[in-house]
N, CA, C and O atoms as a GROMACS GRO file, in nm:
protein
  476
    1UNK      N    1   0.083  -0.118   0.000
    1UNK     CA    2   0.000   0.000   0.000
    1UNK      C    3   0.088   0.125   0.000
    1UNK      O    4   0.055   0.229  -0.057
    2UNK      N    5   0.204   0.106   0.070
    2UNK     CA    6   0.265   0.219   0.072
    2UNK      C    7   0.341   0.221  -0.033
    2UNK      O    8   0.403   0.327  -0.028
    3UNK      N    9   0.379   0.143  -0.156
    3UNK     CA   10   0.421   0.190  -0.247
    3UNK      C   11   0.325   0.223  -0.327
    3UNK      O   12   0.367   0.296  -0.417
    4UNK      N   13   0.201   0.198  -0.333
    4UNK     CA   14   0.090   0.281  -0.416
    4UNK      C   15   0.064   0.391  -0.354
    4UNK      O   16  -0.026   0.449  -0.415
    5UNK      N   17   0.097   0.447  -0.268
    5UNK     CA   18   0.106   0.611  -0.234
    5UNK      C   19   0.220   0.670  -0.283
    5UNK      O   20   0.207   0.783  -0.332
    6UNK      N   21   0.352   0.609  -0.280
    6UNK     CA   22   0.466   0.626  -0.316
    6UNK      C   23   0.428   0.690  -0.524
    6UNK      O   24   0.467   0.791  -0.583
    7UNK      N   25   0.373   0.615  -0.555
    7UNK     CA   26   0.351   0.600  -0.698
    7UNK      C   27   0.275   0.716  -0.735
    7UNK      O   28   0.309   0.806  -0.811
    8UNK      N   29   0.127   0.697  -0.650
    8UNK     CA   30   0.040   0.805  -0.684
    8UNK      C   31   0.093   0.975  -0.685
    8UNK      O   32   0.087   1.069  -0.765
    9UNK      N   33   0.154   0.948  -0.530
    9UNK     CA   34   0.222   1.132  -0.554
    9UNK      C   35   0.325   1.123  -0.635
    9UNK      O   36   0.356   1.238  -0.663
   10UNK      N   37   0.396   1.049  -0.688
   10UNK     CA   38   0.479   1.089  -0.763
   10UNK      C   39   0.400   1.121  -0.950
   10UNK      O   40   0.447   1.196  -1.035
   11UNK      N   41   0.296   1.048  -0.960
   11UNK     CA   42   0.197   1.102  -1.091
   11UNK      C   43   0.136   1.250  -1.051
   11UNK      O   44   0.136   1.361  -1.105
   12UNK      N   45   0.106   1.218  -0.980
   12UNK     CA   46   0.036   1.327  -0.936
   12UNK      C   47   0.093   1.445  -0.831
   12UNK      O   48   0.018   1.479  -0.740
   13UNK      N   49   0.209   1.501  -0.843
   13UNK     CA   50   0.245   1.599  -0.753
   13UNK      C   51   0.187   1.732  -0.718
   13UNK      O   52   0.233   1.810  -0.634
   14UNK      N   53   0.088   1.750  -0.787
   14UNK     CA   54  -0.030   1.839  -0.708
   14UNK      C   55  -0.104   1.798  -0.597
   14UNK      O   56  -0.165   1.868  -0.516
   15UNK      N   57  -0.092   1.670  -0.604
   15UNK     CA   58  -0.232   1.632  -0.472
   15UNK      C   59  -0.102   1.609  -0.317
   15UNK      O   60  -0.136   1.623  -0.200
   16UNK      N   61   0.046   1.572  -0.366
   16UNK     CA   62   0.122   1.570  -0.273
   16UNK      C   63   0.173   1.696  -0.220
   16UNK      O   64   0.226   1.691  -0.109
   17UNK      N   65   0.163   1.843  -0.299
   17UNK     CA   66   0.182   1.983  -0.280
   17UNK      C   67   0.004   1.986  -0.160
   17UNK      O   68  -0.015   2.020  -0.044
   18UNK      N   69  -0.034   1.963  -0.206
   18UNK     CA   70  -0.175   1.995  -0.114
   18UNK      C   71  -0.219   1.932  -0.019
   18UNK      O   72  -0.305   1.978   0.056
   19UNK      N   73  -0.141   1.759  -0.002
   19UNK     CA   74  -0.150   1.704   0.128
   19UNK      C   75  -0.071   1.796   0.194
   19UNK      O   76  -0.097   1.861   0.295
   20UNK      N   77   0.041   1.795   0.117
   20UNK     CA   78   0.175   1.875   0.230
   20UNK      C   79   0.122   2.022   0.295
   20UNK      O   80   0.131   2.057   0.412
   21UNK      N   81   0.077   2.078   0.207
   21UNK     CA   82   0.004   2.234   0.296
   21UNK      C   83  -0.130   2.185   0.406
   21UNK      O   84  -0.167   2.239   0.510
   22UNK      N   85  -0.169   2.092   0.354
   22UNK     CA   86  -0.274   2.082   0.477
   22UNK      C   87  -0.252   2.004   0.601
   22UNK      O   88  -0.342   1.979   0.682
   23UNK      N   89  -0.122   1.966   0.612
   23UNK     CA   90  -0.006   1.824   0.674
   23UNK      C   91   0.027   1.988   0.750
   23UNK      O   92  -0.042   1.995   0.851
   24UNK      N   93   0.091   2.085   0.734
   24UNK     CA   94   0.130   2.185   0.782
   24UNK      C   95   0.053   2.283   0.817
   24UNK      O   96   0.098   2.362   0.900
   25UNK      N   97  -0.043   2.296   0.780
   25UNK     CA   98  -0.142   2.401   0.850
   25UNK      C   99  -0.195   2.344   0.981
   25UNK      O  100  -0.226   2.422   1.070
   26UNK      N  101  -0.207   2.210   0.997
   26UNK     CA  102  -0.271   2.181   1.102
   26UNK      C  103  -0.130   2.147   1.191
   26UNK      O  104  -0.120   2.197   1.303
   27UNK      N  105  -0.002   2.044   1.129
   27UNK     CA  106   0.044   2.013   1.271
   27UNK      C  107   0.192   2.125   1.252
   27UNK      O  108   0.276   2.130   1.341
   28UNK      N  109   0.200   2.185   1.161
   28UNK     CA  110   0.326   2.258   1.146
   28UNK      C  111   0.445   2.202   1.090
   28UNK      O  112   0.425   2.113   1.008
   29UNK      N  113   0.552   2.231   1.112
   29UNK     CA  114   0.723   2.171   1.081
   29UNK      C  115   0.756   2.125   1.249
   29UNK      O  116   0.855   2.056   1.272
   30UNK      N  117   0.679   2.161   1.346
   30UNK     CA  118   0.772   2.099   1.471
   30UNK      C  119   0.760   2.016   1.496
   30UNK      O  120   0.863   1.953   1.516
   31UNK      N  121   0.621   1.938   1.517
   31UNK     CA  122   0.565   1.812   1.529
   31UNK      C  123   0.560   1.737   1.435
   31UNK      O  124   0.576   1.775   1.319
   32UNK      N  125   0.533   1.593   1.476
   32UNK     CA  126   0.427   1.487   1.380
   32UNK      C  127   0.303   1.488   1.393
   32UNK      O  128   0.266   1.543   1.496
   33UNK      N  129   0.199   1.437   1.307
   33UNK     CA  130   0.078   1.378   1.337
   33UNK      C  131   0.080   1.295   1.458
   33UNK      O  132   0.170   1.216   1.487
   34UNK      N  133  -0.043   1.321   1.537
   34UNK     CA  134  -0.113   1.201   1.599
   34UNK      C  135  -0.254   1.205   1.576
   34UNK      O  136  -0.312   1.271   1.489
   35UNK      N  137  -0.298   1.139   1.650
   35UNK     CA  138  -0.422   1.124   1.641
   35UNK      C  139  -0.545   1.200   1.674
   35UNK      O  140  -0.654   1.188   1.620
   36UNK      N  141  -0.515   1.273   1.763
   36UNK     CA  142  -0.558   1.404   1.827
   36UNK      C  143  -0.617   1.491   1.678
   36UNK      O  144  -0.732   1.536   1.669
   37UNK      N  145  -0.538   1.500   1.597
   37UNK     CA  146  -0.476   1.548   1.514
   37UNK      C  147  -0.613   1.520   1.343
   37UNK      O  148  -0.640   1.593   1.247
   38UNK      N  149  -0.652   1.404   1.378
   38UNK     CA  150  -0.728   1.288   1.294
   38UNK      C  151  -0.842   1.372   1.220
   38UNK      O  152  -0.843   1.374   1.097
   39UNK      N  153  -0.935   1.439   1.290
   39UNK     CA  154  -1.077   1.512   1.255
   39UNK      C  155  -1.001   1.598   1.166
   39UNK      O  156  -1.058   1.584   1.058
   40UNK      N  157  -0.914   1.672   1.151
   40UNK     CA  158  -0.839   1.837   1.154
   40UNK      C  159  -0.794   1.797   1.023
   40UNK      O  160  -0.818   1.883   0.939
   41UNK      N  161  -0.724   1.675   0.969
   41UNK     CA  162  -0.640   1.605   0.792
   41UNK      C  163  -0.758   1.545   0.789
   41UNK      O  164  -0.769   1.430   0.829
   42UNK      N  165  -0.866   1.618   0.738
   42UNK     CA  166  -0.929   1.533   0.639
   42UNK      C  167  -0.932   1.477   0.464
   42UNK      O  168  -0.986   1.391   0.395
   43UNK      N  169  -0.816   1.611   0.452
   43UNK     CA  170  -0.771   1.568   0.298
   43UNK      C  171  -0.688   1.430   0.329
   43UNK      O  172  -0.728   1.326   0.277
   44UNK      N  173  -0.576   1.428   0.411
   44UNK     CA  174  -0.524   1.336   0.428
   44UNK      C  175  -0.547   1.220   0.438
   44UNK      O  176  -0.488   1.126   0.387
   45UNK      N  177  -0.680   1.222   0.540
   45UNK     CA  178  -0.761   1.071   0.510
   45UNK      C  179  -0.816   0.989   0.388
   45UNK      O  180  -0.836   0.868   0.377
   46UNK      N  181  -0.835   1.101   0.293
   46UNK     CA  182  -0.942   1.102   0.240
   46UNK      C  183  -0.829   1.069   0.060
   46UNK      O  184  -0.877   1.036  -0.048
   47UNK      N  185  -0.687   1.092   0.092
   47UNK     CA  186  -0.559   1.053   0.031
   47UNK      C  187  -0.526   0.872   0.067
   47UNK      O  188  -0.496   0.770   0.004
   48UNK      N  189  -0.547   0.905   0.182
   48UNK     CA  190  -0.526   0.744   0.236
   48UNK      C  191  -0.625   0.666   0.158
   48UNK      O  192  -0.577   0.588   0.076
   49UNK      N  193  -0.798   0.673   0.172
   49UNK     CA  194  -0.863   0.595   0.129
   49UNK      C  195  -0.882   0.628  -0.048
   49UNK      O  196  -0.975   0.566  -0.100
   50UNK      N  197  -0.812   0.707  -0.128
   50UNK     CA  198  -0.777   0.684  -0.266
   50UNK      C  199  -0.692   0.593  -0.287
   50UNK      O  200  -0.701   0.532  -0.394
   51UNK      N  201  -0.592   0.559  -0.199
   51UNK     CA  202  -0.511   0.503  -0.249
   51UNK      C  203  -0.501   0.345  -0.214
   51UNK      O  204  -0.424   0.267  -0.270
   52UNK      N  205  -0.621   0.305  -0.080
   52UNK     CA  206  -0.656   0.178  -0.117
   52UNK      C  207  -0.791   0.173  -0.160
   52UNK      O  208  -0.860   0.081  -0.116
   53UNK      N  209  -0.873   0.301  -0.283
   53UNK     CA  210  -0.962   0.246  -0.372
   53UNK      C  211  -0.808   0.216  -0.472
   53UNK      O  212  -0.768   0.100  -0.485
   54UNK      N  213  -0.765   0.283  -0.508
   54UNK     CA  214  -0.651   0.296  -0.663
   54UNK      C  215  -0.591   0.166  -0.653
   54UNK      O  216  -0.606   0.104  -0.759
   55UNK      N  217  -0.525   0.094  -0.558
   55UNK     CA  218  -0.432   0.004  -0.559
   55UNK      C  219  -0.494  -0.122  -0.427
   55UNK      O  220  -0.450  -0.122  -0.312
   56UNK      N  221  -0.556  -0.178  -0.457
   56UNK     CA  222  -0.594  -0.284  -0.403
   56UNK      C  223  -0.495  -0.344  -0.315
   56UNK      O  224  -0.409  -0.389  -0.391
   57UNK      N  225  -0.462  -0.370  -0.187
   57UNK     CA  226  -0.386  -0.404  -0.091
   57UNK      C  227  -0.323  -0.563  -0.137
   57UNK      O  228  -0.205  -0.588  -0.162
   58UNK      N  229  -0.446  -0.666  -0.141
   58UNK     CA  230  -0.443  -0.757  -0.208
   58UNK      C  231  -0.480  -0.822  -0.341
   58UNK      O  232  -0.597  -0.857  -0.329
   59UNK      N  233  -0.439  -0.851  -0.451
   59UNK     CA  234  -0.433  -0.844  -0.578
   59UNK      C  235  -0.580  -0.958  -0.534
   59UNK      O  236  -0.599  -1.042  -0.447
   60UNK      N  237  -0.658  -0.906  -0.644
   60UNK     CA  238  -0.789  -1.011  -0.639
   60UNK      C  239  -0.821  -1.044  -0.830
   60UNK      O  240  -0.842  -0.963  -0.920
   61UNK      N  241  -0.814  -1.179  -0.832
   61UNK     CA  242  -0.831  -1.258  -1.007
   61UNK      C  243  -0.687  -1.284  -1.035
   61UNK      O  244  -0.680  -1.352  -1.138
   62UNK      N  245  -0.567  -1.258  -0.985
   62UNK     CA  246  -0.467  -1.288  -1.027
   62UNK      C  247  -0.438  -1.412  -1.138
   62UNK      O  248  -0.386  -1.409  -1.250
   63UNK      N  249  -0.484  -1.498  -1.076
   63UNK     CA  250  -0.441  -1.632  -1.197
   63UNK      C  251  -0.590  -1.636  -1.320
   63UNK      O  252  -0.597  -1.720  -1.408
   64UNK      N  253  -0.656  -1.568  -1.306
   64UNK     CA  254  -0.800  -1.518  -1.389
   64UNK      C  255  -0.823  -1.390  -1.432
   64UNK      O  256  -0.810  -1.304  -1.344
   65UNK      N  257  -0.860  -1.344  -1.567
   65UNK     CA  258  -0.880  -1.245  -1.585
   65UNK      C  259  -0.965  -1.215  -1.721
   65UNK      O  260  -0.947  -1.295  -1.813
   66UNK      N  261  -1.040  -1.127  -1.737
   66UNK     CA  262  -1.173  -1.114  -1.862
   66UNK      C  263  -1.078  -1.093  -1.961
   66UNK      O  264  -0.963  -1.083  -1.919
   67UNK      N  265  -1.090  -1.087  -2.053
   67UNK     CA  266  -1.024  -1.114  -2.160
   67UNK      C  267  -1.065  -0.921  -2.285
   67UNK      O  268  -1.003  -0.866  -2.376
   68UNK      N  269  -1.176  -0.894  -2.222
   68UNK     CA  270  -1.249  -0.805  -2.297
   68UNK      C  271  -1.324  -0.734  -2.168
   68UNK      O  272  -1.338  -0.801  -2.066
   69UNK      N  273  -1.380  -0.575  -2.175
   69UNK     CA  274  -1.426  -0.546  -2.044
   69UNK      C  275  -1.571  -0.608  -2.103
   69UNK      O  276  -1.610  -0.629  -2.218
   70UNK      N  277  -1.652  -0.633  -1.936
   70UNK     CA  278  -1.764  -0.676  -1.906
   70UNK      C  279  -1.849  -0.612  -1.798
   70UNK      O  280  -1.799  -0.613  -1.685
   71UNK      N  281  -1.986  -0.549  -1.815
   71UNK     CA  282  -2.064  -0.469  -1.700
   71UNK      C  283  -2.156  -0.613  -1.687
   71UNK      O  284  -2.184  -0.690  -1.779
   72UNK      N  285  -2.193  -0.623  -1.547
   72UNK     CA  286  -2.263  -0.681  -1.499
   72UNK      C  287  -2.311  -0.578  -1.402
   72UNK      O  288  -2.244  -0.480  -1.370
   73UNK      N  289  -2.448  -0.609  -1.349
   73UNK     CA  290  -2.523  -0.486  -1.255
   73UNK      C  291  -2.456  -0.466  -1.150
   73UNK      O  292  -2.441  -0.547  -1.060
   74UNK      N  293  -2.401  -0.328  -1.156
   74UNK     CA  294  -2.375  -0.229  -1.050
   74UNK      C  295  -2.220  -0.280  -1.043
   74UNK      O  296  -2.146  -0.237  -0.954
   75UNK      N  297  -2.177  -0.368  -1.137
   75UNK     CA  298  -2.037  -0.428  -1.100
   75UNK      C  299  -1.978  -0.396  -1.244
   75UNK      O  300  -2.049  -0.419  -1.342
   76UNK      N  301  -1.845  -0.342  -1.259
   76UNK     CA  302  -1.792  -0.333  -1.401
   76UNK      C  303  -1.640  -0.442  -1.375
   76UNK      O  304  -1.558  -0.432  -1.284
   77UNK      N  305  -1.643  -0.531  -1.476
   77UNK     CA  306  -1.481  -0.620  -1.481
   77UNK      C  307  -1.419  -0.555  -1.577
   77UNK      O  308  -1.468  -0.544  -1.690
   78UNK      N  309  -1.284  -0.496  -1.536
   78UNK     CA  310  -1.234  -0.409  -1.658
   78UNK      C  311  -1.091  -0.501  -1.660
   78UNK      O  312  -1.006  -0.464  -1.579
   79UNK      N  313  -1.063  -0.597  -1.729
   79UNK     CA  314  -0.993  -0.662  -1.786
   79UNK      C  315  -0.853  -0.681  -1.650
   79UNK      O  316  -0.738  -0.638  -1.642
   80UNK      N  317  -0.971  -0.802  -1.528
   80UNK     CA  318  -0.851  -0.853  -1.469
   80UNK      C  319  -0.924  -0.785  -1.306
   80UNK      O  320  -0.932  -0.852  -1.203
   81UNK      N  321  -0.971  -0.634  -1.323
   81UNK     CA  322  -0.962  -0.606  -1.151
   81UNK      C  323  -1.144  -0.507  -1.129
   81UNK      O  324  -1.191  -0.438  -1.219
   82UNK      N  325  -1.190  -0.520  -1.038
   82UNK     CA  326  -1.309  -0.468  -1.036
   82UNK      C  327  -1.345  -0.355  -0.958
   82UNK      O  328  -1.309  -0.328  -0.844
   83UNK      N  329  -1.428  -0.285  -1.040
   83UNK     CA  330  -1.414  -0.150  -1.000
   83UNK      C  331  -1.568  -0.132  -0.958
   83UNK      O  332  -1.645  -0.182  -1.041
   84UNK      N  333  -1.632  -0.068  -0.843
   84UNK     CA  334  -1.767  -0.072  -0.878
   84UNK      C  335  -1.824   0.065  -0.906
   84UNK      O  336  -1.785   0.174  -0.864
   85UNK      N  337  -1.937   0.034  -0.997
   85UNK     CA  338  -2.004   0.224  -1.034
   85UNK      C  339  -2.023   0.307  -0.918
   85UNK      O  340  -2.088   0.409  -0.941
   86UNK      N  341  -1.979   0.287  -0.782
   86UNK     CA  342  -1.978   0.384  -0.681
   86UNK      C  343  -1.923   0.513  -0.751
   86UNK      O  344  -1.972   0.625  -0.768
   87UNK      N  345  -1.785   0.447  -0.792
   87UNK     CA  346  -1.694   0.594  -0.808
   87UNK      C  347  -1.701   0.623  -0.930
   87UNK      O  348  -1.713   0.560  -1.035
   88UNK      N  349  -1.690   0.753  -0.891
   88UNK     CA  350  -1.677   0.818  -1.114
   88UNK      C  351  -1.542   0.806  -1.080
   88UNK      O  352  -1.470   0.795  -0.981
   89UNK      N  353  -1.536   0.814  -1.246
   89UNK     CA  354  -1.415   0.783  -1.276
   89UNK      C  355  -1.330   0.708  -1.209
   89UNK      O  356  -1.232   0.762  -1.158
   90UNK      N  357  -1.347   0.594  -1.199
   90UNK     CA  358  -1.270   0.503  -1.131
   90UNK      C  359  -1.108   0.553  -1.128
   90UNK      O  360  -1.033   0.570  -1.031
   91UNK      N  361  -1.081   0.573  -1.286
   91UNK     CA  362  -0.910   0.526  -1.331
   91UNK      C  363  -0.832   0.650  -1.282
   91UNK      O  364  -0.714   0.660  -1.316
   92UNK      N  365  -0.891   0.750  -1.202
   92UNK     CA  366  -0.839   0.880  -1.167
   92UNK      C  367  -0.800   0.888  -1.017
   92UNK      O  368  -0.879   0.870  -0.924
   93UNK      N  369  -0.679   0.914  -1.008
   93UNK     CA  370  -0.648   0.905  -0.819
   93UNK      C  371  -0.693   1.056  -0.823
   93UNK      O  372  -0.649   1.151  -0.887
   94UNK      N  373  -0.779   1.046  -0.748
   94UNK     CA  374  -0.846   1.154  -0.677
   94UNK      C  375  -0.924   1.138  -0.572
   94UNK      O  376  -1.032   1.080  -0.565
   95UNK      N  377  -0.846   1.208  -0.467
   95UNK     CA  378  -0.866   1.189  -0.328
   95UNK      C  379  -0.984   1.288  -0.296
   95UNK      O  380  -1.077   1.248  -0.226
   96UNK      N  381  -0.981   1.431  -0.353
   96UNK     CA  382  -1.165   1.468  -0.308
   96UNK      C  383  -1.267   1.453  -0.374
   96UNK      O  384  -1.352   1.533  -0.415
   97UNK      N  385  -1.243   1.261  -0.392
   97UNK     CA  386  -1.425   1.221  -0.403
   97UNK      C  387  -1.452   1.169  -0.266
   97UNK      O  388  -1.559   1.109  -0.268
   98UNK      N  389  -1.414   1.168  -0.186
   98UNK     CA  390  -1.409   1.090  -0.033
   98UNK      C  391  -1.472   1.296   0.031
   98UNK      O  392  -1.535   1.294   0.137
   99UNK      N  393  -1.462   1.367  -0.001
   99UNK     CA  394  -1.480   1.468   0.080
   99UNK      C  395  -1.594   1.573   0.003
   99UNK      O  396  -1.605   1.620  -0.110
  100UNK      N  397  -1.679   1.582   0.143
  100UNK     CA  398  -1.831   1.661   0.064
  100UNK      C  399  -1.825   1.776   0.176
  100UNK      O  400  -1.800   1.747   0.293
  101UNK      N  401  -1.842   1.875   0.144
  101UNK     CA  402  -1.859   2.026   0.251
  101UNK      C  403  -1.730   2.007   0.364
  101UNK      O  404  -1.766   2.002   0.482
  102UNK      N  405  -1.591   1.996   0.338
  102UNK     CA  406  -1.477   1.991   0.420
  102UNK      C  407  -1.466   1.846   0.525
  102UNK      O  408  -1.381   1.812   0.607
  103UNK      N  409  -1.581   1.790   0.486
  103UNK     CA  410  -1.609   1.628   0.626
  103UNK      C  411  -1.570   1.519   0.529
  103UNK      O  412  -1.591   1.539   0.409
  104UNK      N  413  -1.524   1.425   0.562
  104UNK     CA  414  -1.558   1.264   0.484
  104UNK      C  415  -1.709   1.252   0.447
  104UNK      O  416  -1.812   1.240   0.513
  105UNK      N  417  -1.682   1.258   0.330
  105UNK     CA  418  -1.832   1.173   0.288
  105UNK      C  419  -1.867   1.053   0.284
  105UNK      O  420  -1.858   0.986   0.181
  106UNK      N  421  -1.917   1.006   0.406
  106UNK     CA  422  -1.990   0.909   0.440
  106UNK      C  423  -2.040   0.818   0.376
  106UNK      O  424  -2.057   0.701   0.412
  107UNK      N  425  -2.077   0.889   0.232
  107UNK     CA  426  -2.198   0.856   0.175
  107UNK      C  427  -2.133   0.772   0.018
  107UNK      O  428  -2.194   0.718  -0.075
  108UNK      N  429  -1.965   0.795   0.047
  108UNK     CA  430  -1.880   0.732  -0.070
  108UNK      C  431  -1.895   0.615  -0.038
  108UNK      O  432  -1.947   0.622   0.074
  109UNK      N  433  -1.879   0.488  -0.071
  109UNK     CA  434  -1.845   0.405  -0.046
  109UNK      C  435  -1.702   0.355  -0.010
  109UNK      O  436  -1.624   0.330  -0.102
  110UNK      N  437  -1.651   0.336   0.167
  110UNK     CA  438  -1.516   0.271   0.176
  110UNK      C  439  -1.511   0.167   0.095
  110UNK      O  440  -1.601   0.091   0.059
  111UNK      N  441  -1.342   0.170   0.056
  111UNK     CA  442  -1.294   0.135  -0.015
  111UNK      C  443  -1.207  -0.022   0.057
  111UNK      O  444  -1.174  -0.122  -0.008
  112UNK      N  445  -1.191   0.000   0.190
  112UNK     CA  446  -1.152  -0.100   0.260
  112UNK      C  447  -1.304  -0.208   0.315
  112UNK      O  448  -1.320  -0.327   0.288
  113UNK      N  449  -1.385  -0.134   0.385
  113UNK     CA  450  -1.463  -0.220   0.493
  113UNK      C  451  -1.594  -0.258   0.392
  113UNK      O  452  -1.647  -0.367   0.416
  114UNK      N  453  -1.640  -0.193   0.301
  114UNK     CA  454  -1.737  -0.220   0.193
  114UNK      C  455  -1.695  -0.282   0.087
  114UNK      O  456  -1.788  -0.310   0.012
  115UNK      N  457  -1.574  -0.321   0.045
  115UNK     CA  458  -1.525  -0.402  -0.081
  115UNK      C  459  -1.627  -0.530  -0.156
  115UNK      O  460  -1.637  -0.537  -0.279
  116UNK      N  461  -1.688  -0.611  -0.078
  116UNK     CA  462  -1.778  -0.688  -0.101
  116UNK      C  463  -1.916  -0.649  -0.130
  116UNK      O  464  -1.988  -0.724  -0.196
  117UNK      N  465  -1.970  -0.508  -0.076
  117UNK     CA  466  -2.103  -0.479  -0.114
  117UNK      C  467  -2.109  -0.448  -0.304
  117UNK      O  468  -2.024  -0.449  -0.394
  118UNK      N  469  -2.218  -0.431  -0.298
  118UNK     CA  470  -2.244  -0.404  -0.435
  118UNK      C  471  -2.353  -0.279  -0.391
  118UNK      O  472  -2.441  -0.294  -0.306
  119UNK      N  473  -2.327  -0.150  -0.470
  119UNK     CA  474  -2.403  -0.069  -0.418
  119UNK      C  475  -2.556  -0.074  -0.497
  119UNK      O  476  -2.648   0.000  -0.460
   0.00000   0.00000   0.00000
C-alpha cells in the first residue's frame, strides 16, 4: 500500500503539494501527526482511502482475468480487476471524491470495509 502512495504522488504531484500544505497548516514543521490530530487532515484521510480504492492491498483474479471489459449490474470487470459504479471515474487518483462540505463523505463508499457490497 505504501508503495501505491509512493507511486500516486509521484503522478500526481499536485495532490502531494496539497496534502503537504494541509499536513502543515494543522500540525506545522515541529511536530508529527497524531491522532488528536485525525478530525483536523481530512484531505489526508481522504488521500489514504484513494489510495486503497486505486491500488488494491491484495491483488484479487490474479491467476483469472476477462479477456475483454464486461458490466454486470452495478459491477464493471475491466480486464482482470473490479471496480464498482460507486466511483466516477474510477481510473483517476483523486482523493476529493471521499470529501463533501470539508467532512468525509460518508456517503462514498469505503474502499476498505465495503469491498464486497455491491451498491
Amino acid at each position: 500500500m505504501l508503495q501505491a502512495v509512493f507511486v500516486a504522488l509521484t503522478l500526481h504531484p499536485h495532490i502531494q503539494n496539497k496534502a503537504r500544505a494541509k499536513l502543515d497548516a494543522v500540525v506545522g514543521p515541529q511536530r508529527l501527526p497524531d491522532f488528536g490530530d485525525e478530525d483536523a487532515l481530512v484531505y489526508v484521510r481522504a488521500l489514504i482511502k484513494e489510495a486503497l480504492r486505486w491500488h488494491i492491498v491484495v491483488p484479487l483474479g490474479v491467476p483469472h482475468r476477462t479477456i475483454a471489459d464486461d458490466v454486470l449490474p452495478h459491477t464493471c470487470w475491466h480486464h482482470g480487476h473490479v471496480e464498482y459504479l460507486a466511483y466516477e471515474d474510477p481510473d483517476e487518483f483523486r482523493p476529493e471524491r471521499f470529501i463533501l462540505d470539508g467532512t468525509l463523505n460518508r456517503k462514498i463508499q469505503d474502499p476498505v470495509w465495503s469491498r464486497q457490497k455491491v451498491p
